[in-house]
C-alpha positions as CSV (number, residue, x, y, z in Angstrom):
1,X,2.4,-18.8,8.0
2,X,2.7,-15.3,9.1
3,X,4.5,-14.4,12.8
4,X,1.6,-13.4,15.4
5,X,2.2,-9.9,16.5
6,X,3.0,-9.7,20.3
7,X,0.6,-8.6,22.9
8,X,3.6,-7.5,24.8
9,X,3.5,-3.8,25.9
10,X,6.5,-1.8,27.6
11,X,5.8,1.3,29.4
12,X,8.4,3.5,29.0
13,X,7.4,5.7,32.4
14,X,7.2,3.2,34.5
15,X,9.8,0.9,32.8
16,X,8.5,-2.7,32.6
17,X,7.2,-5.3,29.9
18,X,3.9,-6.2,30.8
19,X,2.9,-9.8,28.8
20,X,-0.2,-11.9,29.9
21,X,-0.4,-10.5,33.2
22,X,2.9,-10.9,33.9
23,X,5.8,-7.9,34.3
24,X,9.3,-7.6,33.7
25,X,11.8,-5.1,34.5
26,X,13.8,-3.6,31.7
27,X,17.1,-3.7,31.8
28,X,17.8,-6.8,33.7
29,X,18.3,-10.2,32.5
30,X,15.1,-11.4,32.5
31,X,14.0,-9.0,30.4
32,X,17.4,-9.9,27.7
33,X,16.0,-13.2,28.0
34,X,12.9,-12.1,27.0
35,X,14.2,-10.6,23.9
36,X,15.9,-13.5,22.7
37,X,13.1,-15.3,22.9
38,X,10.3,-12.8,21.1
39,X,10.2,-10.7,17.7
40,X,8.3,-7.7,18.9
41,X,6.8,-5.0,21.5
42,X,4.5,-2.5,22.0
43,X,6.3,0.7,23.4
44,X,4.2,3.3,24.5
45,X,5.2,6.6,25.3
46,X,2.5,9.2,24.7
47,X,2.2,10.5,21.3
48,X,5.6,8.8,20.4
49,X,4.6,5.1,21.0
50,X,5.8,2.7,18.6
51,X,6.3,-0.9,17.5
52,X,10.0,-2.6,18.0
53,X,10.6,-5.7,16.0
54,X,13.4,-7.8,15.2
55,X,14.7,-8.6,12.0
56,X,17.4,-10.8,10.8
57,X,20.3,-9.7,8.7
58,X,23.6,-12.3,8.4
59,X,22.2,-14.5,10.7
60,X,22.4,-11.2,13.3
61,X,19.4,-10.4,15.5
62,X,18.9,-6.2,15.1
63,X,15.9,-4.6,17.1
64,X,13.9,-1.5,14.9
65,X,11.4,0.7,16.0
66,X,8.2,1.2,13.5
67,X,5.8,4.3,13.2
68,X,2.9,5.1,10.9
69,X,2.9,8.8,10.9
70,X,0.5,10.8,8.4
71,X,0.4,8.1,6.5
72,X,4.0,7.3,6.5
73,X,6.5,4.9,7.6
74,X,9.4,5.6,10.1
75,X,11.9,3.1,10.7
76,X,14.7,3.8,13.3
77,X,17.4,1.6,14.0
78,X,17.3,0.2,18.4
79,X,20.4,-2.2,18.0
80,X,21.6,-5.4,18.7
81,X,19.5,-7.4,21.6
82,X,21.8,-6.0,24.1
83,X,21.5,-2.6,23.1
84,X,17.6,-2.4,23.8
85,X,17.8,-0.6,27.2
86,X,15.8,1.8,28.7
87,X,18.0,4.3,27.6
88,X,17.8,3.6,24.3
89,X,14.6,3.1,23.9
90,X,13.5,6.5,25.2
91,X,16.5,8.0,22.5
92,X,13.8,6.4,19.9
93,X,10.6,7.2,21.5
94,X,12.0,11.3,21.0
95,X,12.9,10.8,17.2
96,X,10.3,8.3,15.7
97,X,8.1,11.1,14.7
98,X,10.6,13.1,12.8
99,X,11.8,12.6,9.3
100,X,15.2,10.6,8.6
101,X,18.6,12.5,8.4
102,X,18.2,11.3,4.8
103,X,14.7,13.0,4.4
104,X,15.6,16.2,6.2
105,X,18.6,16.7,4.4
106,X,16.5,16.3,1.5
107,X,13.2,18.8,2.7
108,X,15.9,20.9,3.8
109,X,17.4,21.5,0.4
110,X,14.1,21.5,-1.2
111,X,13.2,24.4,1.3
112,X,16.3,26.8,2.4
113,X,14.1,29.5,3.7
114,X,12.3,26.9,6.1
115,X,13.3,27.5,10.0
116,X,12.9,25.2,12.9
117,X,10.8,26.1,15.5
118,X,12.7,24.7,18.1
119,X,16.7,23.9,18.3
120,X,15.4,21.0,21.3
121,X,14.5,18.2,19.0
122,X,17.5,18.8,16.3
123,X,19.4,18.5,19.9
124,X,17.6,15.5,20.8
125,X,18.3,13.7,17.3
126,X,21.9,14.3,17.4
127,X,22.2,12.6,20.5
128,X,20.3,9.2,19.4
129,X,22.0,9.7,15.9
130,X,25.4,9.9,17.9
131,X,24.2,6.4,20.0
132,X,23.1,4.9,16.7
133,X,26.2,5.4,14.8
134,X,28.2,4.6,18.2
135,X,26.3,1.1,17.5
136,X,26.9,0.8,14.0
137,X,30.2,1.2,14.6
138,X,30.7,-1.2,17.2
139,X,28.7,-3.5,14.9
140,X,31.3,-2.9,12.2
141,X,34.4,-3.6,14.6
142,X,32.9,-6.9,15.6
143,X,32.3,-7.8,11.8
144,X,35.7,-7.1,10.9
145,X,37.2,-9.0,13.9
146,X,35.1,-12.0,13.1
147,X,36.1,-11.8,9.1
148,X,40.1,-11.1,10.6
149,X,39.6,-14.1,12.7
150,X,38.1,-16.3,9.7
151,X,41.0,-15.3,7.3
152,X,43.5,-16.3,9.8
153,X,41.8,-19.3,10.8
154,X,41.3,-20.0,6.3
155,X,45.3,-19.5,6.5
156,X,46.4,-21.8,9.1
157,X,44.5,-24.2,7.6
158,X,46.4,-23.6,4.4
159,X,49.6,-23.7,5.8
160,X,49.1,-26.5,7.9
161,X,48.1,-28.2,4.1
């Protein structure tokens, strides 16, 4: 059976998850408890609302945002549960209508003599791409302290053999 899509909506200007007639504050517990319990949200911020799910991956909960734009599909990474803050969440809301890294390195190989109208959004997509691999990165660490702490704990057990 397919999920049912949430009727969940978050405004990002006034910050709160509104669900059934009922409102919760981003960025407080509640609203952490919230997303434990839920797979996705409606965030709306102007032209740049989007979709947030959560997907799966190892047994790890990871929150994405989701845009149709002209047709096409843009997928930016939020972050772990925690992560899903305001903050972020406004980071995401400023890039989900712009191409990938990966597809403007691409356009902007397949077009040299292209310029960018403003430097603003580039400036904007750094930042969230700084936050995103700041995440990743922190993901990694606590991956490889988990697989340190396995081997150990697979080593004990053979020297306690």
């Amino acid at each position: 059976m397919p999920k049912q899509s949430s009727t969940a909506c978050l405004n990002l200007d006034l910050g709160y998850l509104e669900e059934s007639g009922s409102s919760i504050q981003v960025d407080t517990p509640e609203f952490q408890d919230w997303l434990h319990n839920n797979d996705s949200f409606r965030v709306e911020a102007l032209e740049n609302s989007y979709r947030a799910r959560k997907e799966s991956y190892t047994g790890v909960p990871y929150w994405y945002a989701i845009k149709k734009v002209a047709g096409k599909l843009h997928k930016r990474f939020i972050g772990k549960t925690g992560e899903v803050t305001l903050v972020r969440l406004n980071q995401i809301a400023q890039l989900i209508r712009q191409p990938s890294a990966k597809s403007s390195a691409t356009s902007a190989t397949s077009n040299p003599t292209e310029e960018h109208s403003s430097p603003e959004p580039q400036k904007t997509e750094i930042v969230a791409l700084q936050a995103e691999i700041k995440a990743m990165q922190q993901q990694f660490s606590e991956r490889l302290n988990t697989m340190q702490q396995q081997i150990d704990s697979l080593q004990q057990g053979k020297i306690a053999a």
